[in-house]
N, C-alpha and C positions, 0 to 999 in steps of 0.2 A: 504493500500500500504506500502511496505515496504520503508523505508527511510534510504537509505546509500548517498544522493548525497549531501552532507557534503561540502562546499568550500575546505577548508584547510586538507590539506593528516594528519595532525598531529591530526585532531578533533576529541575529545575523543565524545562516542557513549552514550547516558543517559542509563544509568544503575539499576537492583537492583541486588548489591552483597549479599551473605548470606552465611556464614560458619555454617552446623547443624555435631552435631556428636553424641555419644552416643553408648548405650548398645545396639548389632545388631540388640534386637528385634526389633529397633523402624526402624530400615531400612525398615518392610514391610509395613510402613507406609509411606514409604517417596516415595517409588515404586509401590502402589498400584493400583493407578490407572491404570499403566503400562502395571501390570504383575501377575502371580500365583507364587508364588517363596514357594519355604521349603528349610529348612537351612539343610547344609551336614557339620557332624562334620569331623575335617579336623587339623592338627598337625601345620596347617599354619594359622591357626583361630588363633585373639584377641581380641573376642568375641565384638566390638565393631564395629562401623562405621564413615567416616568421609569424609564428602561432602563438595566440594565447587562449588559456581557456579554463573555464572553473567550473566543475564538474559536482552534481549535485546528487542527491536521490531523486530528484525532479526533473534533471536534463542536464544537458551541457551547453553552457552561453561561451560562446568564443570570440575571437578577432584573427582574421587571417591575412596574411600576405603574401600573394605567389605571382608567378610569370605566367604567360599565355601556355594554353595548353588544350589539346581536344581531351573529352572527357566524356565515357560512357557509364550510365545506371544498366545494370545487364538480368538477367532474369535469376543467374546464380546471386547476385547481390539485392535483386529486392524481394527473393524468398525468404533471405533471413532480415529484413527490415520490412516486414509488412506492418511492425508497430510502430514506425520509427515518421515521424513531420517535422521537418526545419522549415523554421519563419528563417526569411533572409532577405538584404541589404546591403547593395553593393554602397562604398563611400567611393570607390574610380574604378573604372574599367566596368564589367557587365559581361554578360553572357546571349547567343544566341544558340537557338535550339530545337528540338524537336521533340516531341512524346507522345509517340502514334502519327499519328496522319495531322497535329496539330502544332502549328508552330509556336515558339515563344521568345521572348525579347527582355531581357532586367538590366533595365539601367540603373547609373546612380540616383539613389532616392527612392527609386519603387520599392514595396516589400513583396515577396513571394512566400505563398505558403504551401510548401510544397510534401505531397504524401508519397515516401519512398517505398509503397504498393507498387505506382509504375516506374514504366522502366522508361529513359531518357536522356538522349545523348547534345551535347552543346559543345560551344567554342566559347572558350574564356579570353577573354585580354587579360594584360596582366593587369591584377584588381586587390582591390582593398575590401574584406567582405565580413560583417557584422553578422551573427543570426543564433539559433538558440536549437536545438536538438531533443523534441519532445516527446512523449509514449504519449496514445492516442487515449489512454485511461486518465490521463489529466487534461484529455481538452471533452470528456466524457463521451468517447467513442469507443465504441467495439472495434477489437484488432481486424476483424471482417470488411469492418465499413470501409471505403475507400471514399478518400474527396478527390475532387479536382483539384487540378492545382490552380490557386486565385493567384493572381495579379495584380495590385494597385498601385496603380500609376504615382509620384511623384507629384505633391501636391495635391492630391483627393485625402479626405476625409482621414480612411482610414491608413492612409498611407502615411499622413501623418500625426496619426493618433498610434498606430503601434511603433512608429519611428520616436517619438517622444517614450515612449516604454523601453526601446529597444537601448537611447544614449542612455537610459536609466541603469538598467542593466550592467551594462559597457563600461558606462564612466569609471568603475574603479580599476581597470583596465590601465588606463592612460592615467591615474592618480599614484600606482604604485602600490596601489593596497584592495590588492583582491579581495570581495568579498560579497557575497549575497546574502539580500535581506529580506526576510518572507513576502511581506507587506507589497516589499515591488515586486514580488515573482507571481504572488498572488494578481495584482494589477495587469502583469502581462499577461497570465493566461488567461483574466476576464477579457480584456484587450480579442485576442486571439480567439475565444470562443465566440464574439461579438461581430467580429469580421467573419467566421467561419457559418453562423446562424444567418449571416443574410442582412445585416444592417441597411437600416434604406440608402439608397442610391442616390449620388445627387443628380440633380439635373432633371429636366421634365420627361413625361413621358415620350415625346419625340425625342430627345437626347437620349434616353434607354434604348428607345426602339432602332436608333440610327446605331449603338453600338453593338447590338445585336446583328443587326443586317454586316456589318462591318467585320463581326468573327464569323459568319457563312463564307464573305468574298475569300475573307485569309485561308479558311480550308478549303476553297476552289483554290487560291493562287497555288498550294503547299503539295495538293492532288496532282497540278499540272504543271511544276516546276519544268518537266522534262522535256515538255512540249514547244516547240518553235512558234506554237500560234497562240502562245498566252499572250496577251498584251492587254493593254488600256483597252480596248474598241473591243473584244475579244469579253472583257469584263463586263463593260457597258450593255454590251446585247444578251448576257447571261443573267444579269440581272436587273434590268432596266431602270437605273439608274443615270440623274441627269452627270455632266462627266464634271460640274460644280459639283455635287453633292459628293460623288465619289474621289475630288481633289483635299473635300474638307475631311472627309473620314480618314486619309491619308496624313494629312496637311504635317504631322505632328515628324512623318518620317520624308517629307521632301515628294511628297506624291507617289503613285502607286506605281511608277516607274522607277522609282529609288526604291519602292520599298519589294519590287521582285527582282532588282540586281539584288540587294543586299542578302534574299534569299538564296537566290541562284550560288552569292559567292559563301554562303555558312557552308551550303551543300559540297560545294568545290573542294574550299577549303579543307571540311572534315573529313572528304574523299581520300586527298593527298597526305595529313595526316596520319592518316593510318595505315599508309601503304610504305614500301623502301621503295625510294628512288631508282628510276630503270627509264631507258631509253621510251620516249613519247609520251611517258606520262602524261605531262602537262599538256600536250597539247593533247590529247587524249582527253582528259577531264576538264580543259575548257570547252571543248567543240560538246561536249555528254551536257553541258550546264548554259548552254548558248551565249558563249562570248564568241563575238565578232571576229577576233583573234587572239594568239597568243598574247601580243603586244597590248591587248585591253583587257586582258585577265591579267597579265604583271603587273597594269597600274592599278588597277584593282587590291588586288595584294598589297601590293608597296605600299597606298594610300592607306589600307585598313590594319598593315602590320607591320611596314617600317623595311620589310624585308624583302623580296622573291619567291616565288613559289617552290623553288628546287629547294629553299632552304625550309620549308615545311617538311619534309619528307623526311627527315632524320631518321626519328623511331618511329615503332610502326607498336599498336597496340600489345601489352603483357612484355615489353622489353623489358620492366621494370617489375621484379618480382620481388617481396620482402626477402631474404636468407633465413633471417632470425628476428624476434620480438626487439628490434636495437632502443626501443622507446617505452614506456608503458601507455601510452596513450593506442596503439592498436589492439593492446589487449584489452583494457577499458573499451575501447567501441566494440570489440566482437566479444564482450559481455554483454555490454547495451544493446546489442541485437539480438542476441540468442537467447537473452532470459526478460527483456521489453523492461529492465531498469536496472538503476545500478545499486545493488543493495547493498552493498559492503564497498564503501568509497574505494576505501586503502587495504583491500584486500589481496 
């Protein structure tokens, strides 16, 4: 059972703090159990990593720092996290992604609440990421239930109502003196069940109804990524919409022509990623993702990561396998998933 019912709002929560940091490699040690991850060399890399994190019978609230990297949720890793939701917030960098046939996007400032039931693979820049690691018995769910994963935008409601919970959290982080306090952990996961219950929406019902129409086009765009005759006009006559109306549902990513290169290049990108490098590659998975040519898939690239496309291709997924336990932090997480909490902090 989880134990938040603390007499006193000030009582601090029994803890184990741990700051690891290090040369990136050892990141895929520290996420292994997690995930499939290959590192994407990237202009915004410092080759290095830096975690922190205070581990609860409640969950684990952390702070991370890593380089660009592709990254897969796989069906071996969310069998053993069917109990396991992280709220999370990028402070720089962000992710783009897929899970299922459905795309997704976190920028700095959005929160994501995401349930590692599904499986789901993205592209990281190199980022600064805040979030909280929780069993679904404290946000009063059965390990069965599955949510969707929400998204709230940056500057909405609840994007900044669980972002005020979440510096809460955080700040003793950056103060030097870890420590959690019932009262706020209790506030975050009322926070959290509040956004997850469905809190009213803002904006009128045309503004609902226009955002709704606007995740059907994304899972048309995401369905026919592959296709040479996706386009603007292509959307227009699919859903009949005026090509105002469908500039403004865009607006926020550069219209809906930025915002299916940007797809085309996650796809690309993640492609090369996780293959070794080998003659025609690239031009190989730009011509599969419809770039024009080689030379507009490299500034593509360049623009989005500083770097070339041949320099993607390094590692290819599982290059990076633990040896040994070098940390206790992966044995703490494949305790937190195989028994849905951590009962014995310092065990």
């Amino acid at each position: 059972m989880l134990n938040l019912d603390i007499d006193r709002d000030d009582a601090r929560m029994p803890i184990l703090s741990e700051h690891r940091w290090g040369p990136f490699d050892f990141w895929f040690e520290e996420t292994a159990p997690l995930y499939d991850i290959a590192p994407i060399a990237s202009n915004g890399n410092t080759g290095r990593f830096d975690i922190r994190s205070m581990t609860s019978t409640a969950g684990v609230v952390l702070d991370a720092k890593y380089d660009a990297q592709s990254l897969r949720l796989m069906k071996r890793h969310s069998s053993l996290a069917l109990d396991l939701v992280f709220v999370q917030r990028f402070h720089r960098g962000g992710v783009v992604g897929r899970s299922g046939e459905r795309a997704f996007a976190h920028r700095p400032g959005d929160i994501a609440i995401i349930d590692y039931a599904h499986q789901f693979e993205g592209v990281h820049q190199a980022s600064h990421l805040q979030g909280v690691y929780l069993i679904k018995e404290s946000l009063g769910l059965a390990q069965e239930e599955q949510l969707p994963t929400l998204h709230f935008p940056a500057g909405s409601l609840a994007a900044r109502l669980l972002g005020a919970e979440l510096d809460r959290l955080c700040t003793p982080f950056h103060d030097g003196k870890p420590q959690l306090r019932a009262s706020d952990f209790r506030r975050f996961l009322s926070c959290v069940k509040l956004s997850i219950a469905g809190a009213p929406v803002e904006g009128d019902v045309r503004t609902q109804a226009r955002g709704a129409l606007r995740d059907l086009i994304c899972d048309y765009i995401e369905r026919n990524l592959l296709s040479p005759d996706l386009s603007t006009t292509s959307i227009l006559r699919e859903f009949g919409v005026s090509r105002a109306t469908l500039y403004r549902m865009f607006e926020s990513e550069n219209g809906v022509r930025c915002y299916i290169s940007n797809r085309r290049l996650f796809g690309a990108v993640f492609d090369i990623s996780s293959q070794q490098m080998r003659r025609g590659l690239i031009h190989e998975t730009a011509e599969r993702w419809g770039f024009s040519s080689d030379a507009n898939f490299s500034r593509s690239v360049r623009r989005a990561f500083g770097t070339s496309p041949g320099d993607l291709c390094n590692t290819p997924f599982d290059a990076h396998n633990p040896t040994a336990a070098t940390s206790w932090n992966p044995q703490v997480v494949q305790r937190f998933l195989s028994i849905g909490r951590i009962e014995q902090i310092a065990a």
